[in-house]
PALO-949014 format. One record per residue: residue in three letters; x, y, z of N, C-alpha, C, O in turn. Coordinates in steps of 0.05 Angstrom, whole numbers, plus 32768, in hexadecimal, padded with zeros to 4 digits. Layout:
# residues N
AlaXYZXYZXYZXYZ;...
END
This chain:
# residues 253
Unk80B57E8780D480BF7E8580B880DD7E8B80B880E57E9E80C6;Unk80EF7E7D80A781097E8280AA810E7E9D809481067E9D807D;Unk81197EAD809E81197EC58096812C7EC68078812B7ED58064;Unk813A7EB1807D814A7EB3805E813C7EAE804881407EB68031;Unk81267E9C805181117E92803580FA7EAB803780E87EAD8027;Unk80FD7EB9804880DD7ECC804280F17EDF802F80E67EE9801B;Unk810D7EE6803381167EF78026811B7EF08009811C7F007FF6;Unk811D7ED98008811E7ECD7FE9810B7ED07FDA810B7ED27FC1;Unk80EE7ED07FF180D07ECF7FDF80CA7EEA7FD980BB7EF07FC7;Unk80D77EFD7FEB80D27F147FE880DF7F1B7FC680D47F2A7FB6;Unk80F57F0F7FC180FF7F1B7FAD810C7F0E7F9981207F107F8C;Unk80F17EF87F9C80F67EDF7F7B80F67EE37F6781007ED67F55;Unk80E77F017F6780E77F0B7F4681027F1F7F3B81067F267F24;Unk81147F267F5581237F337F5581417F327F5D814A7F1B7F5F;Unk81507F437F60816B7F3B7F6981667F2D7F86814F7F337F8D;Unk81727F1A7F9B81727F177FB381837F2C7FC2819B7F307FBD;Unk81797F377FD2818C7F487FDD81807F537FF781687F557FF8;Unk81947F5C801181847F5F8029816F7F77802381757F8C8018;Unk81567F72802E813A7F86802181457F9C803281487FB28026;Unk814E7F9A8050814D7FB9805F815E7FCE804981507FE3804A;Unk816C7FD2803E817A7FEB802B815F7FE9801681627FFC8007;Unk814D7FDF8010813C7FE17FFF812D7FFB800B812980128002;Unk81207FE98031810D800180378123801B803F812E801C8055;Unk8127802F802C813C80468035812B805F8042813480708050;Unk8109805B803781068064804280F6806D806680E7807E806F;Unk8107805180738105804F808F812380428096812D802B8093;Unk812D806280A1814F805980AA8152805080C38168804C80CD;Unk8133804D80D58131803480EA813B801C80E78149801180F8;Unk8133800F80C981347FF280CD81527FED80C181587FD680BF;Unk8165800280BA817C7FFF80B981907FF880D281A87FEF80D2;Unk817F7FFF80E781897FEE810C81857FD0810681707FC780FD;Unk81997FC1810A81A07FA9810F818B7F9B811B81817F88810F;Unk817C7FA3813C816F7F8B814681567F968134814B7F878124;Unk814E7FAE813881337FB2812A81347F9D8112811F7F90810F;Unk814A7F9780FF81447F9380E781407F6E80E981337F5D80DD;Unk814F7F7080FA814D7F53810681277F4E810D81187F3D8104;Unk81247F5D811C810B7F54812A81007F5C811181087F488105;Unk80F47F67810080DE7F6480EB80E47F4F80DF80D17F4280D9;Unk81017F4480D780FF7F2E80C780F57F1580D080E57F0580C7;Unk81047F1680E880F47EF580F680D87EF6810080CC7EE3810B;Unk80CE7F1180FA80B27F0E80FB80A07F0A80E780897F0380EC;Unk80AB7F1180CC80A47F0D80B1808C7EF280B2808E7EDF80C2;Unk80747EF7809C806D7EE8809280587EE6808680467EF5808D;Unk80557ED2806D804B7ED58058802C7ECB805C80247EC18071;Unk801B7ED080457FFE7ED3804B7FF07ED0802B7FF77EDE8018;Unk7FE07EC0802A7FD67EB380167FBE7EDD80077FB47EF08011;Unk7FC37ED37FEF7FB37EEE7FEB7F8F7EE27FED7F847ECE7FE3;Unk7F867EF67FFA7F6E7EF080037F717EEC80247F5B7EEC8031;Unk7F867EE880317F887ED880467F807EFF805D7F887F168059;Unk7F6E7EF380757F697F0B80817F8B7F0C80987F927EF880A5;Unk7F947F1D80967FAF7F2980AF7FA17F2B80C57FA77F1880D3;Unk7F917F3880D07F877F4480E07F617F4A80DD7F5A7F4F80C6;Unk7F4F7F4980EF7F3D7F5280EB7F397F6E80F57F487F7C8102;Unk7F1D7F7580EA7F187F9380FC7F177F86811A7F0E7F6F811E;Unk7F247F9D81337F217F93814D7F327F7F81547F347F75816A;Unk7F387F7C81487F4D7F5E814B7F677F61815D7F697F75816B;Unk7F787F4F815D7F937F50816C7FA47F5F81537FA07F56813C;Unk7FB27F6F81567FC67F7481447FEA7F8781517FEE7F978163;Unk7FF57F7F814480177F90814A800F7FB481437FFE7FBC8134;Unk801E7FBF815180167FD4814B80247FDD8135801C7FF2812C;Unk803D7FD1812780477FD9810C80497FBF80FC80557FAC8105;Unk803D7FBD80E580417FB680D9804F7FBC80C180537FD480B9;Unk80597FA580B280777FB2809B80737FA4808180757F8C8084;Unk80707FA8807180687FA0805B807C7F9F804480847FB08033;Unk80837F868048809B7F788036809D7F71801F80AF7F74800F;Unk80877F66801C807C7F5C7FFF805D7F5D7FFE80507F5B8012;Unk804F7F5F7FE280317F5F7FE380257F7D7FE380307F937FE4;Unk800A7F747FE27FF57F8B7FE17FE37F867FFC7FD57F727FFC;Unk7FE27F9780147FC97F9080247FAD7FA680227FA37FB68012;Unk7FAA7FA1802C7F867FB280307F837FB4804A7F877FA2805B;Unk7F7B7FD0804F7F787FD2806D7F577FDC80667F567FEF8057;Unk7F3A7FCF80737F267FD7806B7F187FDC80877F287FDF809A;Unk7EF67FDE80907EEE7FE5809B7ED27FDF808C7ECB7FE58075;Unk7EC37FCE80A47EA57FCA80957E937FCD80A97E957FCB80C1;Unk7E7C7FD380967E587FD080AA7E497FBE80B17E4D7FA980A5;Unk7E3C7FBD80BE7E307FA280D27E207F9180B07E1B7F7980AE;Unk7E1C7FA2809D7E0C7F8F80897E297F8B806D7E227F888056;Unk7E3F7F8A80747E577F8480667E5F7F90804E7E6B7F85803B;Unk7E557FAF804F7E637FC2803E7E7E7FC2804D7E847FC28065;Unk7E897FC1803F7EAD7FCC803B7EB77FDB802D7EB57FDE8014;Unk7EC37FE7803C7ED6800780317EF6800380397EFD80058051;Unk7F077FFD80287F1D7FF680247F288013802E7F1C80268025;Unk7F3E801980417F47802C80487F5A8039803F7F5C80518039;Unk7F6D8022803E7F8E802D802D7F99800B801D7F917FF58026;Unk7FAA800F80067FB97FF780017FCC7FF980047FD780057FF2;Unk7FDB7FF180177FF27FEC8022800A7FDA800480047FC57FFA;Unk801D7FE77FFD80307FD97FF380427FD27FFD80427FD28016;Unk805F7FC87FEB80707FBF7FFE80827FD47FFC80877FE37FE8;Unk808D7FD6801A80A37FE4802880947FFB803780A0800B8045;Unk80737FFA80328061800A8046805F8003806380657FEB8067;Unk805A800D80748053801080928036800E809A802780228095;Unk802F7FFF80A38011800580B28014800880CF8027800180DE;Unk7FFC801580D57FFB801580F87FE1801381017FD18023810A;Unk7FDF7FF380FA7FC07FF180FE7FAC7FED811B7F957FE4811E;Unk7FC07FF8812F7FB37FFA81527FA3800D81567FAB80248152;Unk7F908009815C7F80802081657F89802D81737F9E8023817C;Unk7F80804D81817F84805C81967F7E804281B57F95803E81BD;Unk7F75803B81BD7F72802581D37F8B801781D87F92801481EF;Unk7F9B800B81C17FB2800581BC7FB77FEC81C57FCC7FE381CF;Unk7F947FD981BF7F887FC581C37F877FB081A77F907F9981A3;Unk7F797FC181977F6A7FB781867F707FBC81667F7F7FCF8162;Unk7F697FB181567F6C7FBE81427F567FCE81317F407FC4812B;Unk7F5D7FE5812A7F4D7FFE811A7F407FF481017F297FFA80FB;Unk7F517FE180EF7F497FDA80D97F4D7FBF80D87F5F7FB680E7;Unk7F3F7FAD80CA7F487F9180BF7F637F9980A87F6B7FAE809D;Unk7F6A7F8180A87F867F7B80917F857F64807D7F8E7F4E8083;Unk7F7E7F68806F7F787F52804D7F8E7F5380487F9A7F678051;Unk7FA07F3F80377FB07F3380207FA77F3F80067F927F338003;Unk7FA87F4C7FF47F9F7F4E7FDE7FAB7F3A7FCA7FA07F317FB7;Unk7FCA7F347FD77FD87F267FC17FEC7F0D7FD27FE07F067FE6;Unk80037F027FCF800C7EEE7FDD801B7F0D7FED801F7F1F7FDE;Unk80207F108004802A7F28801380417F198029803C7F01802F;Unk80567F258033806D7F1F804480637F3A805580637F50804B;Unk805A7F32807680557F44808780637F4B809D80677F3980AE;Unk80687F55809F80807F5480C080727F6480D0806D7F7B80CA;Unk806B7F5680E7805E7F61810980707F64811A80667F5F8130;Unk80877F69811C80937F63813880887F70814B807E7F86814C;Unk808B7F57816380797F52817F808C7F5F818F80837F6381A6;Unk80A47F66818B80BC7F7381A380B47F9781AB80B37FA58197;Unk80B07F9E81BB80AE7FC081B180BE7FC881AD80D37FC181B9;Unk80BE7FD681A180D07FEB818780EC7FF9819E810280008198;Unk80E17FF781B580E5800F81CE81027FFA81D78118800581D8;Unk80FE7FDE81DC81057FD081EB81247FC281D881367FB381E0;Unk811E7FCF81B8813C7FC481B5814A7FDD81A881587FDE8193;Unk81427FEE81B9815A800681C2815E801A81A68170802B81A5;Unk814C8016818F8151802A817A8154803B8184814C803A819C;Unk81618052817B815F8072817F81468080817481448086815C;Unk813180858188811E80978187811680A9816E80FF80AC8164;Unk813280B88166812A80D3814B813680B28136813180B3811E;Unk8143809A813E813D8088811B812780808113811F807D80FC;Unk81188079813080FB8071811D80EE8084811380E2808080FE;Unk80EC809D812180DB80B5812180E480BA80FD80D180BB80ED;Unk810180BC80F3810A80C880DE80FF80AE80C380FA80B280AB;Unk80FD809380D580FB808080C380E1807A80BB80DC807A80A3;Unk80CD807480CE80B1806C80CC809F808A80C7808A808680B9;Unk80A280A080CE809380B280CF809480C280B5808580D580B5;Unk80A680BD8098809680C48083808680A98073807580AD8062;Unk808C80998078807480838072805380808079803E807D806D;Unk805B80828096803B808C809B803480B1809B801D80BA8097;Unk804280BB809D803A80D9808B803280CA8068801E80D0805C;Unk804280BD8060803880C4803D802380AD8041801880AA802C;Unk801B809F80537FF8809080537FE6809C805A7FD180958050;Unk7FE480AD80687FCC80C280717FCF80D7805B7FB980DD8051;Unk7FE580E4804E7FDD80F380347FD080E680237FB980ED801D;Unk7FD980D4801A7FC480C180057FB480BB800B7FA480B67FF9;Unk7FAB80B680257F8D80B380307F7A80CA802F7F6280C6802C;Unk7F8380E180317F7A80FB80367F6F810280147F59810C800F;Unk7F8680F97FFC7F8181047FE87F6480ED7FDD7F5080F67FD3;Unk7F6980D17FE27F5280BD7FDA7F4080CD7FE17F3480D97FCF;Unk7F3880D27FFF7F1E80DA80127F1680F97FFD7EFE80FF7FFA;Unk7F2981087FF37F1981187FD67F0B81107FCD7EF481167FCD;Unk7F1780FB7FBF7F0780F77F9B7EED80E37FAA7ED780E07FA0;Unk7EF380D87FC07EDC80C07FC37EC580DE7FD27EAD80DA7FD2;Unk7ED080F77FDD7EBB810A7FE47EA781197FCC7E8F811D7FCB;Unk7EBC811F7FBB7EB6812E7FA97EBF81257F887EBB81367F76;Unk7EC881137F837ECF81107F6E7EBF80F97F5B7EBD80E27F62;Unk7EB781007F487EAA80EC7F307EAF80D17F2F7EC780CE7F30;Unk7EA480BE7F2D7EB780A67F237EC8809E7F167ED480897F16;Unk7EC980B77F047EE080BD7EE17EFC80C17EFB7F1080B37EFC;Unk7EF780D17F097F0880DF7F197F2080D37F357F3680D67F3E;Unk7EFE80C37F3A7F0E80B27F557F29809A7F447F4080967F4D;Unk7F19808B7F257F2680727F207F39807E7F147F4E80717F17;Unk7F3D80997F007F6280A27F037F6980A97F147F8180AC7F10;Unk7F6380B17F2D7F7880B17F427F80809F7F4F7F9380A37F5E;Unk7F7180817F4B7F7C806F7F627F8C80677F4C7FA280637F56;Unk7F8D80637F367F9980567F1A7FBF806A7F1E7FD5805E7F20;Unk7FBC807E7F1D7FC980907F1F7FDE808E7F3E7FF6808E7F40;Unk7FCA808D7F537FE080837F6A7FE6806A7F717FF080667F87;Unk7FE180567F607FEC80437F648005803C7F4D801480297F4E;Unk8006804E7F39802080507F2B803280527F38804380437F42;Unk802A807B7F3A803C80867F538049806D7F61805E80617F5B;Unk803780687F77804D805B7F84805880407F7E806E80397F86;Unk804980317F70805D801B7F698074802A7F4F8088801B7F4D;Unk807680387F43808C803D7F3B809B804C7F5380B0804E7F45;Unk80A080547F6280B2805B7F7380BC80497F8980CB804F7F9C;Unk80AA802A7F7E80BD800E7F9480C57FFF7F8080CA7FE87F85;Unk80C9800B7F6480D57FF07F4580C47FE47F4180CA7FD07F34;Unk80A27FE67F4B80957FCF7F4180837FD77F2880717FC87F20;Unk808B7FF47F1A807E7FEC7EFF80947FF47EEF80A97FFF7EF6;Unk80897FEA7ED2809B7FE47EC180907FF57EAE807B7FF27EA0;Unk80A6800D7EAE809E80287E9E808480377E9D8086804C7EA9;Unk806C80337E92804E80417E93803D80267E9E802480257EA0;Unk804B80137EA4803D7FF57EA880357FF67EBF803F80097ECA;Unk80257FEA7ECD80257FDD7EE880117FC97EEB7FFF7FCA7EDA;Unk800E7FB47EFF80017FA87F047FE87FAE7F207FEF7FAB7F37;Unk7FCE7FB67F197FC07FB87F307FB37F987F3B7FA57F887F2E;Unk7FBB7F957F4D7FB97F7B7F607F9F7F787F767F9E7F707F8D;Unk7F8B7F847F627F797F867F737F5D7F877F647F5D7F9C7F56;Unk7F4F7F7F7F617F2D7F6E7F527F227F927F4F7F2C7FA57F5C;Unk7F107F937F3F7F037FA47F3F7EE77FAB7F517EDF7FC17F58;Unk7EDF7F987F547ED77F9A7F7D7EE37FAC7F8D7EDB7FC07F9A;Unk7EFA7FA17F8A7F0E7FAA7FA07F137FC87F967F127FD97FA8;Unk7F187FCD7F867F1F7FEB7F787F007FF67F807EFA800C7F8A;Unk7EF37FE97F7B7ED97FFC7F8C7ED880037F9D7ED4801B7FA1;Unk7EDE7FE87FB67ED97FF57FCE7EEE800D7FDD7EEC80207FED;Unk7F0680007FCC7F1580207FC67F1580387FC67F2480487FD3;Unk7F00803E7FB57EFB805F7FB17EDB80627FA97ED180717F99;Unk7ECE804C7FB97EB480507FC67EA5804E7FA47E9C80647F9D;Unk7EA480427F997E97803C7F877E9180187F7C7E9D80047F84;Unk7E7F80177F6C7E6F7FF87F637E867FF07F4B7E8D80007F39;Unk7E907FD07F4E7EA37FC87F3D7E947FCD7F197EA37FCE7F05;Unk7E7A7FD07F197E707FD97F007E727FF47EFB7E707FF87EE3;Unk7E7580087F097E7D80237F057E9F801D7EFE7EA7801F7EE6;Unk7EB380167F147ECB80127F097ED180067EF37EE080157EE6;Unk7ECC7FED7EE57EC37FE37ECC7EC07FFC7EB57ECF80047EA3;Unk7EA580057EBE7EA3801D7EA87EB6802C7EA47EBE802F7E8D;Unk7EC080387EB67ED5804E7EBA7EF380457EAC7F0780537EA6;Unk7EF080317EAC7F1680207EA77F0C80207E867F1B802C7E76;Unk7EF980157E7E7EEE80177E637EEC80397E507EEF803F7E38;Unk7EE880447E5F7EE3805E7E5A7EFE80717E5A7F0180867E4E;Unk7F1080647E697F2D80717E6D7F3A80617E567F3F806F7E43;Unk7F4180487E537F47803B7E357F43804C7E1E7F5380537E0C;Unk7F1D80527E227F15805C7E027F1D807B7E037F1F80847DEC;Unk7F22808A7E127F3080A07E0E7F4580A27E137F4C80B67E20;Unk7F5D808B7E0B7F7B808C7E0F7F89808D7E207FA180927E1C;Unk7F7E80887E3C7F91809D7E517FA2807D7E557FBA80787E59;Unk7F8B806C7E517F9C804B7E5B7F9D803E7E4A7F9780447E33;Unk7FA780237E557FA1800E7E447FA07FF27E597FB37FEF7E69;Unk7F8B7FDE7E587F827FCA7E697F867FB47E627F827FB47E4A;Unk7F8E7F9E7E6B7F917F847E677F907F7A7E887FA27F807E98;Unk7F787F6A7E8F7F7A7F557E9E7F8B7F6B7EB87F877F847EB8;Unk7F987F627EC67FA37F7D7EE07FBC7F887ED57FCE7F947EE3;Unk7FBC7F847EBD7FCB7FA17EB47FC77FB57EA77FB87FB47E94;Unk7FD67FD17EAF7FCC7FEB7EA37FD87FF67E9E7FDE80027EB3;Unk7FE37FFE7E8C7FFA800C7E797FEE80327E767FDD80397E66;Unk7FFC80427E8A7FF1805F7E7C800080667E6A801880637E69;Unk7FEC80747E577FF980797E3A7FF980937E448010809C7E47;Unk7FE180A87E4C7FE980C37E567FED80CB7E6C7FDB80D77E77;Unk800180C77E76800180CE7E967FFB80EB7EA07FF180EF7EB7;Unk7FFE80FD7E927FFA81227E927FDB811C7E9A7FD281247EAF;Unk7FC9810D7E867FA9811A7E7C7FA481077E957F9481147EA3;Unk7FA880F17EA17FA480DC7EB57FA080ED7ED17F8D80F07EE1;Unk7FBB80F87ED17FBB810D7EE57FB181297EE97FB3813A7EFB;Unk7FA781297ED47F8F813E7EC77F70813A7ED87F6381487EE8;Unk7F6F81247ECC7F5C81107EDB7F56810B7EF77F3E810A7EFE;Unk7F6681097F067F6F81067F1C7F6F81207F2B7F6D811F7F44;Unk7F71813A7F1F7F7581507F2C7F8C81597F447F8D81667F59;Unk7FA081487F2F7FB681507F427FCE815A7F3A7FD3814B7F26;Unk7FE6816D7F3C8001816C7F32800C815E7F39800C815D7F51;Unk8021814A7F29803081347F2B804381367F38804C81207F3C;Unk804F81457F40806A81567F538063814D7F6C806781387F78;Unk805381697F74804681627F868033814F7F97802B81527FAE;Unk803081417F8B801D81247F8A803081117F9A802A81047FAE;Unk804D81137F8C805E80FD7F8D8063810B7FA8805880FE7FB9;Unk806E81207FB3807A81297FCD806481277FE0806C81297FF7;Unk804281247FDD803A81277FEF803581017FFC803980F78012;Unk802B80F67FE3802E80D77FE7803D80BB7FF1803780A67FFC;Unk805A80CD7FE1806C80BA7FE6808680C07FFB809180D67FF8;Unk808F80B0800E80A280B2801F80C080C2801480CF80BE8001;Unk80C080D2802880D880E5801980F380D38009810280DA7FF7;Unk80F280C48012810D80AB8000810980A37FE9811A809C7FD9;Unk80EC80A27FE780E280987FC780DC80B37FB780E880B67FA2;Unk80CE80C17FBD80C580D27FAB80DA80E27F9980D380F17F88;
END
Protein backbone atom coordinates (compact mmCIF):
# COMPACT_ATOMS: atom_id res chain seq x y z
CA UNK A 1 0.00 0.00 0.00
CA UNK A 2 1.46 3.37 -0.85
CA UNK A 3 1.90 4.89 2.38
CA UNK A 4 0.86 8.44 1.41
CA UNK A 5 -2.75 7.22 0.70
CA UNK A 6 -3.01 5.02 3.99
CA UNK A 7 -2.03 8.29 5.63
CA UNK A 8 -4.71 10.24 3.97
CA UNK A 9 -7.27 7.45 5.00
CA UNK A 10 -6.03 7.53 8.21
CA UNK A 11 -7.05 11.11 8.52
CA UNK A 12 -9.98 11.98 6.08
CA UNK A 13 -11.99 13.11 8.73
CA UNK A 14 -9.20 15.25 9.95
CA UNK A 15 -6.31 17.61 9.42
CA UNK A 16 -3.61 15.54 7.06
CA UNK A 17 -0.63 15.53 8.85
CA UNK A 18 2.42 13.10 9.46
CA UNK A 19 0.54 10.52 12.20
CA UNK A 20 4.12 9.69 14.05
CA UNK A 21 3.94 13.23 16.32
CA UNK A 22 0.35 12.03 16.85
CA UNK A 23 1.66 8.62 18.48
CA UNK A 24 3.72 10.85 21.33
CA UNK A 25 3.06 8.43 23.25
CA UNK A 26 5.84 6.03 21.70
CA UNK A 27 9.12 8.24 21.18
CA UNK A 28 10.37 5.01 19.26
CA UNK A 29 8.50 5.69 16.25
CA UNK A 30 9.84 9.21 16.24
CA UNK A 31 13.31 7.20 14.70
CA UNK A 32 13.23 7.73 11.07
CA UNK A 33 13.67 4.02 9.75
CA UNK A 34 11.35 2.61 12.48
CA UNK A 35 8.83 5.13 11.28
CA UNK A 36 9.54 4.31 7.85
CA UNK A 37 9.14 0.61 8.37
CA UNK A 38 5.58 0.71 10.05
CA UNK A 39 4.38 2.88 7.36
CA UNK A 40 5.29 0.79 4.41
CA UNK A 41 3.91 -1.91 6.26
CA UNK A 42 0.59 -0.27 6.91
CA UNK A 43 -2.63 -1.72 5.92
CA UNK A 44 -6.11 -1.46 5.81
CA UNK A 45 -8.78 -4.19 6.60
CA UNK A 46 -12.40 -4.38 5.88
CA UNK A 47 -14.35 -4.25 9.43
CA UNK A 48 -15.32 -7.69 10.07
CA UNK A 49 -12.24 -8.75 8.16
CA UNK A 50 -10.13 -11.50 10.54
CA UNK A 51 -5.99 -9.93 10.91
CA UNK A 52 -4.82 -12.88 12.27
CA UNK A 53 -6.27 -16.11 13.66
CA UNK A 54 -5.85 -17.79 17.07
CA UNK A 55 -2.41 -19.83 16.37
CA UNK A 56 -1.88 -18.20 13.35
CA UNK A 57 1.20 -16.46 11.69
CA UNK A 58 1.51 -13.07 13.19
CA UNK A 59 4.32 -9.84 13.61
CA UNK A 60 5.16 -9.62 16.94
CA UNK A 61 4.09 -5.80 17.10
CA UNK A 62 1.49 -4.70 15.85
CA UNK A 63 0.46 -0.71 15.52
CA UNK A 64 -2.71 0.51 15.30
CA UNK A 65 -3.25 3.49 13.07
CA UNK A 66 -6.63 3.71 12.47
CA UNK A 67 -9.78 1.57 13.61
CA UNK A 68 -11.01 -0.61 16.36
CA UNK A 69 -9.52 -4.35 16.60
CA UNK A 70 -10.52 -7.22 18.86
CA UNK A 71 -8.07 -9.45 20.13
CA UNK A 72 -10.40 -12.66 21.26
CA UNK A 73 -9.88 -16.24 22.16
CA UNK A 74 -12.46 -19.12 21.69
CA UNK A 75 -13.70 -22.78 22.66
CA UNK A 76 -13.80 -25.79 20.55
CA UNK A 77 -17.91 -25.18 20.55
CA UNK A 78 -17.35 -21.17 19.47
CA UNK A 79 -17.85 -19.24 22.61
CA UNK A 80 -15.82 -16.13 22.35
CA UNK A 81 -14.32 -13.92 24.84
CA UNK A 82 -13.07 -10.76 23.36
CA UNK A 83 -9.83 -9.89 25.28
CA UNK A 84 -8.92 -6.26 24.75
CA UNK A 85 -10.08 -3.47 22.00
CA UNK A 86 -7.33 -2.23 20.65
CA UNK A 87 -7.70 1.56 19.37
CA UNK A 88 -5.82 3.74 17.35
CA UNK A 89 -2.27 4.67 18.34
CA UNK A 90 -2.43 1.30 20.63
CA UNK A 91 0.22 -1.47 20.53
CA UNK A 92 -0.47 -5.09 20.45
CA UNK A 93 1.90 -7.98 20.97
CA UNK A 94 0.05 -10.71 19.78
CA UNK A 95 3.13 -13.66 19.75
CA UNK A 96 2.93 -16.11 22.02
CA UNK A 97 5.73 -17.13 24.50
CA UNK A 98 6.97 -19.91 21.61
CA UNK A 99 7.45 -16.74 19.55
CA UNK A 100 5.78 -18.94 16.82
CA UNK A 101 2.35 -18.41 16.93
CA UNK A 102 -0.24 -16.30 17.73
CA UNK A 103 -1.88 -16.09 21.44
CA UNK A 104 -5.01 -14.44 20.24
CA UNK A 105 -6.96 -14.06 16.92
CA UNK A 106 -7.34 -10.32 15.52
CA UNK A 107 -10.88 -9.05 14.18
CA UNK A 108 -11.51 -5.62 12.38
CA UNK A 109 -14.27 -4.20 14.39
CA UNK A 110 -14.33 -1.25 12.03
CA UNK A 111 -12.44 -0.23 8.56
CA UNK A 112 -8.77 -0.37 10.67
CA UNK A 113 -5.05 0.81 9.15
CA UNK A 114 -2.62 -1.94 10.74
CA UNK A 115 1.05 -1.87 10.60
CA UNK A 116 3.16 -5.33 11.06
CA UNK A 117 6.50 -4.55 10.29
CA UNK A 118 8.41 -7.78 9.22
CA UNK A 119 12.09 -6.03 9.82
CA UNK A 120 13.21 -6.63 13.61
CA UNK A 121 12.98 -3.84 15.63
CA UNK A 122 16.82 -4.94 16.60
CA UNK A 123 18.15 -4.79 13.00
CA UNK A 124 17.37 -1.04 12.26
CA UNK A 125 19.51 0.08 15.00
CA UNK A 126 16.83 2.00 17.38
CA UNK A 127 18.32 2.69 20.67
CA UNK A 128 17.26 0.04 23.09
CA UNK A 129 15.95 2.53 26.28
CA UNK A 130 13.65 4.40 22.82
CA UNK A 131 11.63 1.59 22.39
CA UNK A 132 11.73 0.48 25.97
CA UNK A 133 10.60 4.41 26.88
CA UNK A 134 8.25 4.31 23.80
CA UNK A 135 6.26 0.99 23.56
CA UNK A 136 6.40 -0.01 27.24
CA UNK A 137 3.71 2.43 28.62
CA UNK A 138 1.28 1.31 25.95
CA UNK A 139 1.44 -2.14 26.70
CA UNK A 140 1.71 -1.39 30.54
CA UNK A 141 -1.73 0.75 30.10
CA UNK A 142 -3.21 -2.69 28.14
CA UNK A 143 -2.67 -5.14 30.81
CA UNK A 144 -4.01 -2.43 33.40
CA UNK A 145 -7.19 -2.27 31.63
CA UNK A 146 -7.18 -5.82 31.19
CA UNK A 147 -6.62 -6.45 34.84
CA UNK A 148 -9.39 -3.79 35.78
CA UNK A 149 -12.11 -5.59 32.94
CA UNK A 150 -11.03 -9.20 34.48
CA UNK A 151 -12.75 -7.36 37.98
CA UNK A 152 -16.00 -6.47 37.01
CA UNK A 153 -16.29 -9.61 34.53
CA UNK A 154 -14.99 -11.61 38.22
CA UNK A 155 -17.04 -9.91 40.43
CA UNK A 156 -19.05 -7.30 39.12
CA UNK A 157 -22.99 -7.08 38.24
CA UNK A 158 -23.97 -6.50 34.84
CA UNK A 159 -25.18 -2.81 35.96
CA UNK A 160 -21.42 -2.72 36.76
CA UNK A 161 -19.44 -4.44 34.13
CA UNK A 162 -21.66 -2.21 31.17
CA UNK A 163 -20.56 1.30 33.03
CA UNK A 164 -17.24 0.36 33.06
CA UNK A 165 -16.65 -0.70 29.58
CA UNK A 166 -19.03 2.47 28.63
CA UNK A 167 -16.77 4.50 30.88
CA UNK A 168 -13.32 3.18 29.46
CA UNK A 169 -14.00 3.52 26.30
CA UNK A 170 -14.65 7.36 26.79
CA UNK A 171 -11.61 7.54 28.79
CA UNK A 172 -9.74 6.58 26.18
CA UNK A 173 -11.13 7.73 23.09
CA UNK A 174 -11.22 11.12 24.59
CA UNK A 175 -7.62 11.14 25.20
CA UNK A 176 -6.92 10.28 21.16
CA UNK A 177 -9.74 13.44 20.00
CA UNK A 178 -12.08 10.84 19.11
CA UNK A 179 -15.00 11.99 21.26
CA UNK A 180 -16.73 14.95 21.02
CA UNK A 181 -17.20 16.40 24.51
CA UNK A 182 -19.59 13.60 26.65
CA UNK A 183 -20.14 12.00 23.03
CA UNK A 184 -18.55 9.05 21.64
CA UNK A 185 -19.12 6.54 19.26
CA UNK A 186 -18.98 2.72 20.41
CA UNK A 187 -18.03 0.73 17.17
CA UNK A 188 -18.90 -2.36 18.27
CA UNK A 189 -22.60 -4.52 18.13
CA UNK A 190 -23.90 -5.41 21.34
CA UNK A 191 -22.81 -9.06 20.89
CA UNK A 192 -19.67 -7.80 20.80
CA UNK A 193 -19.98 -5.66 24.07
CA UNK A 194 -20.95 -8.98 25.47
CA UNK A 195 -18.41 -10.96 24.68
CA UNK A 196 -16.50 -8.14 26.16
CA UNK A 197 -17.32 -8.30 29.62
CA UNK A 198 -18.65 -11.81 29.49
CA UNK A 199 -22.19 -11.19 29.29
CA UNK A 200 -25.57 -12.06 26.70
CA UNK A 201 -26.21 -9.05 24.13
CA UNK A 202 -29.82 -9.22 25.94
CA UNK A 203 -28.37 -8.53 29.32
CA UNK A 204 -26.25 -5.58 27.65
CA UNK A 205 -29.48 -4.31 25.89
CA UNK A 206 -31.09 -4.29 29.30
CA UNK A 207 -28.39 -2.59 31.02
CA UNK A 208 -27.90 0.36 28.26
CA UNK A 209 -31.82 0.72 28.72
CA UNK A 210 -31.62 0.88 32.35
CA UNK A 211 -28.58 3.37 32.34
CA UNK A 212 -30.73 5.81 29.85
CA UNK A 213 -33.75 5.45 32.32
CA UNK A 214 -31.68 6.50 35.26
CA UNK A 215 -29.80 9.41 33.46
CA UNK A 216 -26.33 8.40 33.60
CA UNK A 217 -26.66 8.16 29.45
CA UNK A 218 -28.16 8.78 26.59
CA UNK A 219 -28.38 6.16 23.37
CA UNK A 220 -28.91 6.53 19.87
CA UNK A 221 -27.91 3.76 17.41
CA UNK A 222 -23.69 3.63 18.43
CA UNK A 223 -23.88 6.71 20.10
CA UNK A 224 -23.63 7.57 23.76
CA UNK A 225 -23.61 10.82 25.18
CA UNK A 226 -22.72 10.70 29.28
CA UNK A 227 -24.79 13.08 30.92
CA UNK A 228 -23.25 11.97 34.43
CA UNK A 229 -19.90 11.07 34.24
CA UNK A 230 -19.23 11.27 38.42
CA UNK A 231 -22.45 8.64 39.03
CA UNK A 232 -21.09 6.51 35.71
CA UNK A 233 -17.96 6.22 37.45
CA UNK A 234 -19.78 5.57 40.51
CA UNK A 235 -20.96 2.68 38.73
CA UNK A 236 -18.00 1.49 37.53
CA UNK A 237 -16.30 1.59 40.97
CA UNK A 238 -13.62 3.56 40.09
CA UNK A 239 -11.83 7.16 40.75
CA UNK A 240 -11.45 8.99 37.59
CA UNK A 241 -7.85 10.29 38.34
CA UNK A 242 -6.67 7.41 38.95
CA UNK A 243 -8.39 5.37 36.36
CA UNK A 244 -6.93 7.72 33.73
CA UNK A 245 -3.09 7.14 35.09
CA UNK A 246 -3.54 3.55 35.43
CA UNK A 247 -5.15 2.98 31.77
CA UNK A 248 -3.83 5.38 29.73
CA UNK A 249 -0.16 5.81 28.31
CA UNK A 250 1.74 8.36 30.27
CA UNK A 251 1.53 10.98 27.09
CA UNK A 252 -2.18 10.85 27.05
CA UNK A 253 -3.41 10.79 30.36
Amino acid sequence: MDTRTCVDRIYAVGPKVDPVPRLAWCPGLRDQKLRAEVMRSARTYRAGETITSEGGNTAPLLFILDGWVASWKMLWDGRRQIIDVALPLDVLTPLSACGKRAWCGLDALTISVVAAPSMPLVSLEVPAPLLSQGLGPSIAAARARQAERILRIGQGSAYERVGYVLLELFVRLSAIGRANGNRFRVSMTQQRIGEYIGLSSVHVCRVLSRLCADGIISHRDEEIEVLELDALAEIADVNLGHFRERILPAATN
